[in-house]
C-alpha positions as CSV (number, residue, x, y, z in Angstrom):
1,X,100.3,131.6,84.6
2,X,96.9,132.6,86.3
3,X,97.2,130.9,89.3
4,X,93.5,132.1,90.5
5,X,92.5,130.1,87.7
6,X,94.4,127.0,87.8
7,X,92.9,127.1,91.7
8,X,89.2,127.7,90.6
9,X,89.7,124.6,87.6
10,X,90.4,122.6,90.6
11,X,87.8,123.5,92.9
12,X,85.5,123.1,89.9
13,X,86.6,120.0,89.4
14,X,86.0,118.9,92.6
15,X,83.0,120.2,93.3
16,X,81.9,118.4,90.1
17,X,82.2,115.0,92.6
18,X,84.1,112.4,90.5
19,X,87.3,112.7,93.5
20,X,84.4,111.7,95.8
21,X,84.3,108.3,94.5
22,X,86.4,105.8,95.8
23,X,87.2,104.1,92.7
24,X,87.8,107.1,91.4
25,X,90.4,107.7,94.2
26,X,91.8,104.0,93.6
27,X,92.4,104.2,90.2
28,X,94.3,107.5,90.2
29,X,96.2,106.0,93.3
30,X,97.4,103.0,90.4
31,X,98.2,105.4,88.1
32,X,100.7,107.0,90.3
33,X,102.1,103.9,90.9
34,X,102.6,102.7,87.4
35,X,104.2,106.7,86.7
36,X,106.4,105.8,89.1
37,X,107.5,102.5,88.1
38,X,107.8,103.4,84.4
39,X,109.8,106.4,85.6
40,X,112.2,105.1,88.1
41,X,115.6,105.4,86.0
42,X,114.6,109.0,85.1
43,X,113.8,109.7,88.7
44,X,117.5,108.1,89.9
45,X,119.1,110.1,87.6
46,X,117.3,113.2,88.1
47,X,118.1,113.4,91.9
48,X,121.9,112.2,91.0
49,X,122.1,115.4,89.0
50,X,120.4,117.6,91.9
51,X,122.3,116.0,94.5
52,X,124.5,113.2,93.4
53,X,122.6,111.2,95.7
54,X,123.3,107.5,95.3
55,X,120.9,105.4,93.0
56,X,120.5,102.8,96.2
57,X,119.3,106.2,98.4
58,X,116.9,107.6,95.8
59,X,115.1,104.2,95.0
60,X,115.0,103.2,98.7
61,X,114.3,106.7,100.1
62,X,112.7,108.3,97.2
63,X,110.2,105.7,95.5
64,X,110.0,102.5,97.1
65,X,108.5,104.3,100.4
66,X,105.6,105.6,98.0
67,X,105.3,102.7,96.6
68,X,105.1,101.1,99.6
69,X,102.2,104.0,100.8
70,X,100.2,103.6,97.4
71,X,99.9,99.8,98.3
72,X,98.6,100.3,101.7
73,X,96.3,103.2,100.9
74,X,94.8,100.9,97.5
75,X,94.4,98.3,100.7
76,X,93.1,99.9,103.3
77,X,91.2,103.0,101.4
78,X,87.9,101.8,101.9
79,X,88.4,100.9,105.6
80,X,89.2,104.4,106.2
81,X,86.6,105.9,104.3
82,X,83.8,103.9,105.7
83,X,81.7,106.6,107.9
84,X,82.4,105.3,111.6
85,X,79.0,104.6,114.3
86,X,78.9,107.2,117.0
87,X,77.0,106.7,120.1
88,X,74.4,108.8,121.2
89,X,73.9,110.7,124.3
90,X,71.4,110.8,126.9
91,X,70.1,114.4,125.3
92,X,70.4,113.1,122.0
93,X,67.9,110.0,121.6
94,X,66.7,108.7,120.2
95,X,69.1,108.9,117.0
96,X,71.9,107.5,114.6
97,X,75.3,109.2,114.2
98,X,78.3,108.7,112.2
99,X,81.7,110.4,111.2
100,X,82.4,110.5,107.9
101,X,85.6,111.2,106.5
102,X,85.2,114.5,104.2
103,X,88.2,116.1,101.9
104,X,89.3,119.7,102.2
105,X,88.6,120.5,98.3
106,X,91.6,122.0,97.0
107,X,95.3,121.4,98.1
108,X,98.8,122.7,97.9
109,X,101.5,120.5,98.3
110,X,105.1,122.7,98.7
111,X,107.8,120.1,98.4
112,X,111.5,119.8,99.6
113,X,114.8,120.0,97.7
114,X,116.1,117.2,100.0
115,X,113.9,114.5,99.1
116,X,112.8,116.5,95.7
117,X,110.5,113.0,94.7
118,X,109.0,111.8,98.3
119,X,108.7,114.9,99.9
120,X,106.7,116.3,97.2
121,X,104.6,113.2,96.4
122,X,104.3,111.3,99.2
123,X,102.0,113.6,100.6
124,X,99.9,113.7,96.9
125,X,99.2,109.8,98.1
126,X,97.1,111.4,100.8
127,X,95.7,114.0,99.1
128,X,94.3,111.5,96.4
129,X,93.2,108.6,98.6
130,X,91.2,111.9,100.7
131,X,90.1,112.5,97.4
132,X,91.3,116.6,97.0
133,X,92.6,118.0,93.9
134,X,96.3,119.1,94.2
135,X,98.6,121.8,92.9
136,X,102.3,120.7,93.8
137,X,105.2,123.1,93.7
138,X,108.4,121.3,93.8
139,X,111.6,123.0,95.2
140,X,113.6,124.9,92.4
141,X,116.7,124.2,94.4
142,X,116.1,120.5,92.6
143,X,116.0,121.8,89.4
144,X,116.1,118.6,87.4
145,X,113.5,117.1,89.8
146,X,111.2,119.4,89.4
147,X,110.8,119.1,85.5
148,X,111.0,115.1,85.5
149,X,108.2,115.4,87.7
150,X,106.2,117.8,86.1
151,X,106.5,116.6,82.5
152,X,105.7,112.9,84.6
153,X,102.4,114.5,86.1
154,X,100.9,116.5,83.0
155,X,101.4,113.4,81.4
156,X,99.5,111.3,84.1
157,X,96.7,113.5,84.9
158,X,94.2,116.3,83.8
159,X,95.7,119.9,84.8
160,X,91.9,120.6,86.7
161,X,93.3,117.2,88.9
162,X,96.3,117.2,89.8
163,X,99.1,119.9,88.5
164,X,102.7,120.8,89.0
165,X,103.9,124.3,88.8
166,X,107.5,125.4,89.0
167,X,109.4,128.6,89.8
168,X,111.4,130.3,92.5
169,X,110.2,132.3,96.1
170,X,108.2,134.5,93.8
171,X,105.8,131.9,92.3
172,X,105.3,130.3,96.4
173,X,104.3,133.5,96.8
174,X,101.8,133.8,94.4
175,X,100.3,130.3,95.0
176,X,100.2,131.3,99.0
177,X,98.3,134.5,97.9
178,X,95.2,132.2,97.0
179,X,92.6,130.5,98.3
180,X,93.3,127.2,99.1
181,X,91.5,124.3,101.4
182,X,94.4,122.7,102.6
183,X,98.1,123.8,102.1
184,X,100.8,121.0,103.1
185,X,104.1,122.1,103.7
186,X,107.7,120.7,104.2
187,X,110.5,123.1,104.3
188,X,112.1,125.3,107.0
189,X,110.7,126.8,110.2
190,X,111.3,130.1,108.4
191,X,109.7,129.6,105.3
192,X,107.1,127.9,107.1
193,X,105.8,130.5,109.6
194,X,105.4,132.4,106.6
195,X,103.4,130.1,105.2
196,X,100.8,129.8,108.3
197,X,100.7,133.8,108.0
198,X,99.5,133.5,104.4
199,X,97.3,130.7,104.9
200,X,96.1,132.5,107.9
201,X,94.5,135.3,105.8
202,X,92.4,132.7,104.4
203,X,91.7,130.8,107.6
204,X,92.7,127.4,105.6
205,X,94.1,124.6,107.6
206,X,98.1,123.6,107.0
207,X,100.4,121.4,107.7
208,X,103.8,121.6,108.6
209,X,106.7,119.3,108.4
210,X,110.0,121.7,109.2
211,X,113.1,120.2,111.0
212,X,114.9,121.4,114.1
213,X,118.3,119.4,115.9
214,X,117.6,116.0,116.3
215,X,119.6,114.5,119.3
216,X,121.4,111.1,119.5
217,X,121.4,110.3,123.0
218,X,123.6,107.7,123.7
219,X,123.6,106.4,127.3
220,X,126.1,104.0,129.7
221,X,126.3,100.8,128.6
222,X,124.7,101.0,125.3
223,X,125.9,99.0,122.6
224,X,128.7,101.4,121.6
225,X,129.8,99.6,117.8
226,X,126.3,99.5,116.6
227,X,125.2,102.7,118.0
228,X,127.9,104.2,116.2
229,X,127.3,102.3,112.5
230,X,123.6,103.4,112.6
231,X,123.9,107.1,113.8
232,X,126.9,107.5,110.7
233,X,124.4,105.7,108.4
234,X,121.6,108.5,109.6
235,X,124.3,111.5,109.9
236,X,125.7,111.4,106.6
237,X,123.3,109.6,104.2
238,X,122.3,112.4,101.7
239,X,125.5,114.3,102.5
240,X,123.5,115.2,106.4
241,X,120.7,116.8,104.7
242,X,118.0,114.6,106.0
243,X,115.2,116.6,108.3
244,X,115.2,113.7,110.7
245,X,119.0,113.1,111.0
246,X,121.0,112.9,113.7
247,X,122.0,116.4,114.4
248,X,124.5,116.1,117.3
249,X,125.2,113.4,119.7
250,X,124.8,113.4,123.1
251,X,126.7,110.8,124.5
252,X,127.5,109.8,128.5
253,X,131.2,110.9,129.1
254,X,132.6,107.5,130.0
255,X,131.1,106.2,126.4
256,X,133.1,109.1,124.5
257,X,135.9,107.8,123.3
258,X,134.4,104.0,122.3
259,X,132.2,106.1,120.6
260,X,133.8,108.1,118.4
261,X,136.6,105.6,117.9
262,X,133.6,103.4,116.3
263,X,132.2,106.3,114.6
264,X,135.1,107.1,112.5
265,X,135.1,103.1,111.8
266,X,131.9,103.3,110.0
267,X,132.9,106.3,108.0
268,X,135.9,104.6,106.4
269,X,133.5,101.3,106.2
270,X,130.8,103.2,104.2
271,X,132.9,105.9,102.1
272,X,136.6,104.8,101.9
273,X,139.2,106.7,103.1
274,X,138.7,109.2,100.0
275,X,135.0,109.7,100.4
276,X,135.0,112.3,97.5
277,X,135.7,109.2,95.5
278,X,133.1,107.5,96.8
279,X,129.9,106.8,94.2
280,X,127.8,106.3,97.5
281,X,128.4,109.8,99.1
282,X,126.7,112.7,98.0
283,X,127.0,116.6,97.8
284,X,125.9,120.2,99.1
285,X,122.8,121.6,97.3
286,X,124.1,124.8,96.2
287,X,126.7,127.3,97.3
288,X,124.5,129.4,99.6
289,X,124.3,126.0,101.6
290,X,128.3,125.3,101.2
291,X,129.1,128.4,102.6
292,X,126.6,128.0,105.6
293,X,127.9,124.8,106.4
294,X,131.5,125.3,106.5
295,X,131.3,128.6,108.4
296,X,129.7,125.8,111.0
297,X,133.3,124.4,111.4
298,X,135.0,127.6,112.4
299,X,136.2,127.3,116.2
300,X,135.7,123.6,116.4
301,X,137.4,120.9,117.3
302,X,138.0,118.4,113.8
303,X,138.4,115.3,114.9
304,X,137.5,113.4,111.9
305,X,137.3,114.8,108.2
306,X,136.9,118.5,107.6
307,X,138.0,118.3,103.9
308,X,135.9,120.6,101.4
309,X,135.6,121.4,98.3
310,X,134.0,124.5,96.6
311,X,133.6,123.8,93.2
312,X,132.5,120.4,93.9
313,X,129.9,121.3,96.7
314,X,131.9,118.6,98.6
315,X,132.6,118.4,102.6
316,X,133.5,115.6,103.7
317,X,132.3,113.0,106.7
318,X,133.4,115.6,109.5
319,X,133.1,115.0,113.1
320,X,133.9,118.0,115.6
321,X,134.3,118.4,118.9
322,X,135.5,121.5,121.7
323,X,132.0,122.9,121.1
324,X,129.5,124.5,123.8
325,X,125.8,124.9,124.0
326,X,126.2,128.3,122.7
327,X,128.6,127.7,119.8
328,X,126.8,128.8,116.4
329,X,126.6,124.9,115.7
330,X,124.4,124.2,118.5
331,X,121.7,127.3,117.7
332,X,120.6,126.2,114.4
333,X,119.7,122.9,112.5
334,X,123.1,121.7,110.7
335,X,121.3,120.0,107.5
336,X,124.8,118.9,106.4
337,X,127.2,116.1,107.3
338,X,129.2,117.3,110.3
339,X,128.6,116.0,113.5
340,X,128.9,117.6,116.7
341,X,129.8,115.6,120.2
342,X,128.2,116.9,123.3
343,X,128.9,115.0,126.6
344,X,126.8,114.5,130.2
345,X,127.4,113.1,132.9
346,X,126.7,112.8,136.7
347,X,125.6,116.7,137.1
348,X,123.2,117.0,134.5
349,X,120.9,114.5,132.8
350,X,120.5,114.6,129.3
351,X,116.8,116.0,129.9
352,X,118.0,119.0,131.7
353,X,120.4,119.5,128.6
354,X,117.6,119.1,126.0
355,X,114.7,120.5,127.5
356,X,115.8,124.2,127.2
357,X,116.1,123.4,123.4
358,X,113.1,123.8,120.6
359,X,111.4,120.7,120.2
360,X,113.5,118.3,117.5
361,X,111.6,116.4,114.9
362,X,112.9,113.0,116.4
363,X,114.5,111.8,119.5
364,X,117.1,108.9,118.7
365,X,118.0,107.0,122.1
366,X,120.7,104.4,122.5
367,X,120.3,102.4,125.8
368,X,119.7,98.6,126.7
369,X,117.5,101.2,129.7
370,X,113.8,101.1,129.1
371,X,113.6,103.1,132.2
372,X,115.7,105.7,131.1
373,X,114.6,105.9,127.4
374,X,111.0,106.0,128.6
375,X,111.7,109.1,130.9
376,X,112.9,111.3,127.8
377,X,110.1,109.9,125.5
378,X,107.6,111.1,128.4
379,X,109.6,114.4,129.4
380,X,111.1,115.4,126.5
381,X,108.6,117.4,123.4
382,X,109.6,116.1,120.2
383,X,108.2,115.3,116.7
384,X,109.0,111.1,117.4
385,X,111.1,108.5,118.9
386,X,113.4,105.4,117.5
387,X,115.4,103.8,120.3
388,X,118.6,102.1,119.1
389,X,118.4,102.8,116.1
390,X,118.3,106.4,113.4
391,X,115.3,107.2,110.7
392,X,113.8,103.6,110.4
393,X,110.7,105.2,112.1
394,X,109.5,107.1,109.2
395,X,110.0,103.6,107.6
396,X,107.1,102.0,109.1
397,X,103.9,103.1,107.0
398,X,101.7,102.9,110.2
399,X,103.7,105.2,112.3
400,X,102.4,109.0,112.5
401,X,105.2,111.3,110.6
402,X,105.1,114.6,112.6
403,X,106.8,117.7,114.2
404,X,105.8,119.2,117.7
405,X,106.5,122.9,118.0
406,X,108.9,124.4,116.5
407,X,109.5,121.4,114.3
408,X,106.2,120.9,112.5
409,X,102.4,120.7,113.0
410,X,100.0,118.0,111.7
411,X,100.8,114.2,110.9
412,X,101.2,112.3,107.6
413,X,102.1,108.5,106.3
414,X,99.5,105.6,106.0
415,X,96.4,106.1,107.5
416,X,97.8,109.3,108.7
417,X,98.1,110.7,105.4
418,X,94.5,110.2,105.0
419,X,93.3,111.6,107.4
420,X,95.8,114.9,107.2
421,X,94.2,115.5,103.9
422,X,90.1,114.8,105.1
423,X,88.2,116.5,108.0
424,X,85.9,114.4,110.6
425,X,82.2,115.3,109.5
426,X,79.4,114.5,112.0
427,X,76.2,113.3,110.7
428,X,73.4,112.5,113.5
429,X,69.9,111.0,112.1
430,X,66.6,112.2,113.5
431,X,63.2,111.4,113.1
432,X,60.6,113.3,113.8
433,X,58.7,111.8,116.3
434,X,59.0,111.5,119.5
435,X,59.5,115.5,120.1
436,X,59.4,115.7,123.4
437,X,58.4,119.4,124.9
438,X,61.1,119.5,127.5
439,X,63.8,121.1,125.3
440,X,60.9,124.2,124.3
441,X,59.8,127.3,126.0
442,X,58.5,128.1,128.6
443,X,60.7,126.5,131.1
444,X,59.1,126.7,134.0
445,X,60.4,123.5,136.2
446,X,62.9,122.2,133.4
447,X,66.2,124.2,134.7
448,X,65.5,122.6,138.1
449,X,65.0,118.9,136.3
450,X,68.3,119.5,134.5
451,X,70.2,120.5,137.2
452,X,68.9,117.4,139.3
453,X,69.3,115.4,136.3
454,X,73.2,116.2,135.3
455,X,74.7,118.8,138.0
456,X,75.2,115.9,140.6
């Protein structure tokens, strides 16, 4: 495929004007729904075959949370779009001024293998509603994903629109090799550094939505038994490879033991004591990512689990313990469903531990201590907060969904995801008269005027 000429069709397109319109925007927005609606069983079983994810995971996860962000863009679109009064300065009047909301033009949407349906269109709900044109490239780890969703979309929408195109490292780096107005990105810090190099040559904005070890801090006097039923639910949904889960636990020493007494409750609630039985419980992506993960375990403590299975892609709900700050585990995002269990205590607060880290995509605190939880929020750099509770903030439409540092750049979800996917444009109104001769040559007095005017 010509990729330099699927991206000039687009820009064509655009600069053609019909993604201006707002009812233009609208009814593509409804059309996405309705794909997604007529395609939901295909979808489910897609990402079982990818990932033997759980039908109850992929419709929750997967399509009701675009769904959910279709609704409230159809809703609220026009709100949004509506150019915004400015006020005018002293220097300025007399005038009018506005921001408008203006889109980029032409976007790139690189998906995840993770979430291989809402990480890949989820975004495309922004890029619409901003009214962009949109090449997606959907991970090729998620092979039966990624040709649902392009047979889904070519069926949906003209190619100069909105357009999917497949293929491996070499085809992202073709597409990357363009020029595009926007590029949106979710993957791995890796990947996406070289992403911002190659958007860099063009100078075109990005955003990035990596990862990074998210901590569950978990201080005195927390409550223990549901602590521990929400961070298993966030650790090993997706067999742990969830951007925003729990990546370790930080938990006080006195709470260590209630803890993981509770946490290996939960397991045997949610999976059985046979969880590769289990129709809920899903597996490793590939092989590369199998071997990864269970090289993790070496010199570890297993306290709970441990089991694995090669040809199966299978490792079970593993907790570990007897590791240090500078164990392999702890110097690189797990993205898999074992669990590390750091303690603190007396001599160093769980800020001192963190800080020193790169900054995590979310901060999950346990503690009835809004003192305490608010001095991490404050202190701590990180992507965002839930407090007593895992992953139920990307849940909430009209939450910002965002890294800080090393775990992202840029924000998405609701109005968010507008706005990622439009620039602010200022607009000021003139007229001609009065015109005033103070701003013109010569200057004479008007520097000493100025001075006594604003330098006070």
């Amino acid at each position: 495929m010509n990729y330099g000429e699927l991206v000039r069709d687009q820009r064509k397109f655009f600069e053609e004007g019909s993604t201006r319109s707002i009812s233009f925007r609208k009814k593509n927005l409804e059309k996405l729904r309705a794909m997604l609606v007529i395609h939901e069983q295909e979808l489910s079983e897609a990402v079982q075959r990818d990932l033997h994810k759980p039908e109850m995971e992929v419709v929750s996860a997967e399509i009701i949370t675009i769904l959910e962000e279709i609704d409230l863009h159809l809703k609220k679109l026009d709100s949004w779009a509506k150019p915004k009064k400015a006020w005018a300065n002293l220097i300025s009047l007399p005038s009018k001024n506005e921001v408008r909301r203006m889109p980029y033009g032409t976007s790139l949407i690189i998906g995840a293998w993770n979430y291989p349906v809402n990480l890949l269109l989820l975004p495309l709900v922004g890029a619409i509603s901003g009214g962009n044109t949109s090449i997606l490239k959907p991970s090729e780890l998620a092979p039966a994903t990624s040709s649902l969703i392009r047979r889904m979309i070519s069926g949906t929408f003209n190619r100069s629109y909105i357009h999917v195109v497949e293929g491996g490292v070499d085809v992202n780096q073709e597409l990357l090799d363009q020029s595009f107005d926007k590029i949106f990105f979710t993957g791995s810090s890796r990947v996406g550094k070289i992403v911002m190099e190659k958007a860099a040559q063009h100078l075109t904005p990005v955003t990035l939505e990596l990862g990074g070890k998210s901590p569950a801090v978990v201080h005195k006097g927390a409550d223990i038994k549901t602590a521990a039923r929400r961070i298993a639910w966030g650790k090993f949904m997706n067999a742990g490879q969830t951007c925003i889960a729990p990546d370790f636990v930080l938990v006080h020493r006195q709470e260590k033991d209630e803890l993981m007494k509770h946490l290996k409750k939960a397991i045997r609630k949610y999976y059985g004591r046979k969880p590769e039985e289990s129709k809920d419980y899903g597996r490793i992506i590939n092989n590369s990512h199998f071997e990864r993960l269970t090289n993790l375990m070496t010199d570890t403590n297993v306290i709970q689990g441990g089991e694995c299975d090669a040809e199966q892609r299978y490792i079970e709900p593993t907790i570990v313990d007897g590791v240090d700050w500078e164990h392999p585990i702890m110097k690189e995002e797990i993205f898999g469903p074992i669990l590390p269990i750091m303690t603190y205590g007396d001599q160093k607060s769980p800020l001192e531990l963190l800080r020193p880290m790169p900054s995590p995509l979310a901060l999950y605190i346990f503690s009835e201590d809004e003192v305490f939880a608010d001095h991490l929020i404050t202190n701590l750099p990180h992507g965002g907060t839930c407090v007593n509770d895992v992953i139920m903030q990307i849940a909430n439409p009209h939450l910002p969904f965002g890294g800080s540092g090393a775990s992202g750049m840029g924000q998405y979800h609701g109005k968010y995801s507008f706005e990622c996917f439009t620039r602010p444009h200022a607009v000021m109104r003139r007229s001609t008269w009065p015109d005033p001769s103070f701003r013109y040559p010569p200057f004479g007095k008007k520097l000493f005027l100025l001075k006594k005017l604003f330098l006070r």
